[in-house]
C-alpha positions, 0 to 999 in steps of 0.5 A, spaced: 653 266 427 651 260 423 654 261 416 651 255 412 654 248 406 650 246 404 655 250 408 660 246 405 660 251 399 662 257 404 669 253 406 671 251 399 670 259 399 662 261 395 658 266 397 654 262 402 648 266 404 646 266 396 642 260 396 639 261 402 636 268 401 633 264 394 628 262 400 626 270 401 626 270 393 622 264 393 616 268 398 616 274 394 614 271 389 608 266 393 606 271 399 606 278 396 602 282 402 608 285 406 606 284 413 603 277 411 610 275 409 614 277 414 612 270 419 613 266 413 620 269 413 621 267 420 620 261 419 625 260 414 631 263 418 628 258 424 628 251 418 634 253 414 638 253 421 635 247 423 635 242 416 642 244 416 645 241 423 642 234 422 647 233 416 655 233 416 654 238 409 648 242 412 651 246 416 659 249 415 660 248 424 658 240 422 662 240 416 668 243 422 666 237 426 665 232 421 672 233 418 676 234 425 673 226 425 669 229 433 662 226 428 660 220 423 656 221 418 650 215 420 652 218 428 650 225 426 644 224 421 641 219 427 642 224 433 640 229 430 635 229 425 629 229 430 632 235 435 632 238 428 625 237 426 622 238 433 626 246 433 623 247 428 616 244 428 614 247 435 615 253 433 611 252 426 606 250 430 606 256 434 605 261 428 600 257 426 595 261 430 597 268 428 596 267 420 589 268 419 585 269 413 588 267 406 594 268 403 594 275 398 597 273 392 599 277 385 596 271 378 602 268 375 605 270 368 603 263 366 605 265 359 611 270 361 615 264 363 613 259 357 617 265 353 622 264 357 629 262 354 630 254 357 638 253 358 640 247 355 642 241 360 639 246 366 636 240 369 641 235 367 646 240 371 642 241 377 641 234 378 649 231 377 651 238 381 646 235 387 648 228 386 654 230 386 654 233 393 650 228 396 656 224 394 661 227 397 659 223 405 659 217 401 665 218 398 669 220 405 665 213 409 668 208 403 675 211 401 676 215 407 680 221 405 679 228 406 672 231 404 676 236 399 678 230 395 671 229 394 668 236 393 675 237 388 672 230 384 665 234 384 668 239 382 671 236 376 664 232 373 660 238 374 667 242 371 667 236 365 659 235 364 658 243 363 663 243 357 660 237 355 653 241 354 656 247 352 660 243 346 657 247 340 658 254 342 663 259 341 668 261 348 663 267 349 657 264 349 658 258 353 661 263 359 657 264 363 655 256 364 662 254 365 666 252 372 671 258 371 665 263 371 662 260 378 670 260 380 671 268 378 665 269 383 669 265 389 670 270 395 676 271 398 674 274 404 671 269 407 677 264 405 682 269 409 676 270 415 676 262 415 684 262 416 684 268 420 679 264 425 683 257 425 689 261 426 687 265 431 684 259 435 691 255 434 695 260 437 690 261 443 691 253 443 698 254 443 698 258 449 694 253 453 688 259 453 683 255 450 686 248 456 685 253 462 677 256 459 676 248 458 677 247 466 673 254 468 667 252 465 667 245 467 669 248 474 663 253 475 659 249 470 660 242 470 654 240 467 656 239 459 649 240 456 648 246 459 655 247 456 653 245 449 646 250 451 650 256 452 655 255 447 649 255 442 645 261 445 652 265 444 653 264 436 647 267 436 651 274 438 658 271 437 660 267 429 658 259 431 665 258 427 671 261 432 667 258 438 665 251 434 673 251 432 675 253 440 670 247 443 675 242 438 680 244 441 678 243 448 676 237 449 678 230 446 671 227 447 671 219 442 668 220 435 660 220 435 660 222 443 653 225 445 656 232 447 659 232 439 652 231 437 649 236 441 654 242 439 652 240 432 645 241 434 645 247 439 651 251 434 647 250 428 641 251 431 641 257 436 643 263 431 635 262 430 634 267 437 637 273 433 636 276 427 643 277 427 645 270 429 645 267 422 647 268 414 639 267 413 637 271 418 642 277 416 640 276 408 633 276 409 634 282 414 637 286 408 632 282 403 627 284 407 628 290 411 626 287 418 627 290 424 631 287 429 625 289 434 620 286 430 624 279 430 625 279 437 618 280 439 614 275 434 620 270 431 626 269 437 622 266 442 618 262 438 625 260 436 627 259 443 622 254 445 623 250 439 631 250 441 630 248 447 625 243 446 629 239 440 635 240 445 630 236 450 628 231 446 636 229 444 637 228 452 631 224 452 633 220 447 640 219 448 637 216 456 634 212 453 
């Protein structure tokens, strides 16, 4: 399953479905007729995996592949960013036909939301935390450490802007606005997933399992984009993490080779197929109550053409 950066959240230990399933939230409050909202939350599960596997923090498998050194930052940005947009804008296009009539909207409490306490610094926050992000691929291509050492000096401007902001008021008061707070929320669970994963695949490394599974399929299918293909299709039932940290481990293709590229695409993209192949398909299900049935039927093979035609249009323009 597509468990999304930024993914690059996930990995330093957030809960990483919160923000996408702010994007459900975000419909609610635009779209309030229930079976109206159900394609436009279809499509955010398709755009929400399909905008993160053309950045190397866009998505928690590119991130693995971008710090394991299999892709560049550029390298990764030209190769996929058209895939991307071309799986998402077919099957955007296709459900276009089946909205009809005009969207069903509640009034908004303008004045509600005036009366609305302001946080100070809100925006100034939002806009270096952003910033922040951005940097970090920046700060990898120019010093060439670690990305950790990039999001640990993230992490310290933010963690400094915020006492900074929050100077005047008392402990208690500036609490719920401090790094130490959004550190208390930090899941450990999906750190020792994360471990357990890496773990489990260096042990099958170890053992040669993982050697021995590199030549079967290069033996019985041969052909590596049909590899990469079936790789993306199983992480919609199968976490795209194990099989991503696997696929590192079984080959030693050069940095930016296309089969890297591909991987990033089809392993950020085909958790689209099912409701249940990524984070933003499984929170909205819970959000929404959508039927697994339901998504087959009216979201899935429309997510399917468009993974097949962005993976066509990668081979195409790598021919050319």
């Amino acid at each position: 399953m597509d468990h999304l950066p930024g993914d690059l959240f996930y990995v330093c230990g957030a809960r990483q479905p919160h923000h996408r399933h702010r994007y459900g939230v975000l419909l609610r409050r635009l779209v309030h007729d229930d079976k109206q909202r159900l394609l436009f939350v279809g499509m955010v599960v398709v755009a929400a995996n399909a905008g993160g596997a053309w950045s190397p923090i866009g998505d928690v498998t590119t991130t693995m592949l971008w710090i394991g050194g299999q892709i560049s930052t550029g390298g990764i940005i030209h190769a996929v960013f058209l895939p991307s947009l071309v799986c998402l804008l077919v099957p955007l296009s296709l459900v276009m036909f089946k909205l009809k009539g005009e969207i069903i909207r509640n009034k908004y409490d303008t004045q509600h939301a005036l009366e609305e306490e302001k946080i100070r610094g809100s925006k100034i926050m939002f806009f270096v935390g952003t910033g922040m992000l951005l940097f970090v691929p920046v700060f990898k291509t120019i010093t060439h450490l670690p990305p950790f050492m990039g999001i640990m000096l993230a992490l310290a401007v933010v963690w400094a802007l915020s006492e900074i902001l929050h100077v005047d008021k008392t402990e208690e008061e500036k609490k719920p606005y401090t790094a130490i707070h959004a550190l208390s929320k930090i899941d450990s669970s999906a750190i020792l997933f994360f471990l357990g994963i890496l773990l489990a695949v260096s042990t099958l490394q170890g053992t040669g399992v993982l050697r021995d599974l590199a030549s079967a399929m290069d033996e019985k299918i041969g052909n590596m984009e049909a590899i990469a293909l079936a790789i993306g299709l199983l992480s919609a039932i199968v976490d795209n993490v194990p099989l991503v940290a696997a696929v590192q481990k079984m080959y030693s293709f050069p940095m930016d080779h296309e089969m890297w590229s591909l991987i990033a695409y089809t392993a950020g993209t085909g958790g689209s197929c099912l409701i249940i192949g990524s984070a933003a398909g499984v929170a909205l299900m819970g959000m929404e109550r959508i039927n697994f049935f339901w998504y087959l039927k009216n979201i899935a093979w429309l997510a399917l053409l468009g993974y097949f035609a962005g993976a066509g249009v990668y081979m195409l323009v790598a021919a050319l």
